[in-house]
C-alpha positions, 0 to 999 in steps of 0.5 A: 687730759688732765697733766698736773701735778707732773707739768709743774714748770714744764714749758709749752710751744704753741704750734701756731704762733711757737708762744712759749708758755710755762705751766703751772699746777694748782694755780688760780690768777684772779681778775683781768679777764679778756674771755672765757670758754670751754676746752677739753685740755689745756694745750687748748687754752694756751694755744687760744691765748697765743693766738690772742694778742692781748692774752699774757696768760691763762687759767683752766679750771677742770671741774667736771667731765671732759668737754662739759661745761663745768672745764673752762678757759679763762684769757687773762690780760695780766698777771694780778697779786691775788692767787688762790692755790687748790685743785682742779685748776692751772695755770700758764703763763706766756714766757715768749 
């Protein structure tokens, strides 16, 4: 289920590991790829980087239906200068 725009700034706990991620819409982090794989949700991302100890944030790009191939969850392991900004895309970034 896709929650953008209403989760801009909105904080999410993981329920495994109580991580707190803050939200972002529309935000694309580029490079420092740990892994990537596909997700249904984003709650789903966020909770794969709280249990990654070397993930400092994630993006999930949600391009096609929900569970194709087309919806993935990258792990990154920092936060670089280069963004891109658009659609069919968040962000989350650890904050605990």
């Amino acid at each position: 289920m896709i929650e953008c725009p209403g989760a801009e700034g909105q904080l999410y706990q993981s329920p495994t590991t109580n991580k707190v991620f803050r939200r972002e819409c529309n935000m694309n982090y580029m490079y420092y790829d740990l892994a990537n794989f596909t997700v249904i949700n984003m709650q789903q991302c966020m909770d794969a980087c709280a249990r990654n100890e070397g993930c400092k944030l994630v993006n999930w790009q949600y391009w096609g239906p929900p569970g194709t191939d087309q919806n993935y969850c990258w792990l990154k392991t920092q936060i670089g200068s280069d963004v891109r900004a658009g659609g069919g895309m968040e962000s989350a970034i650890l904050v605990d």
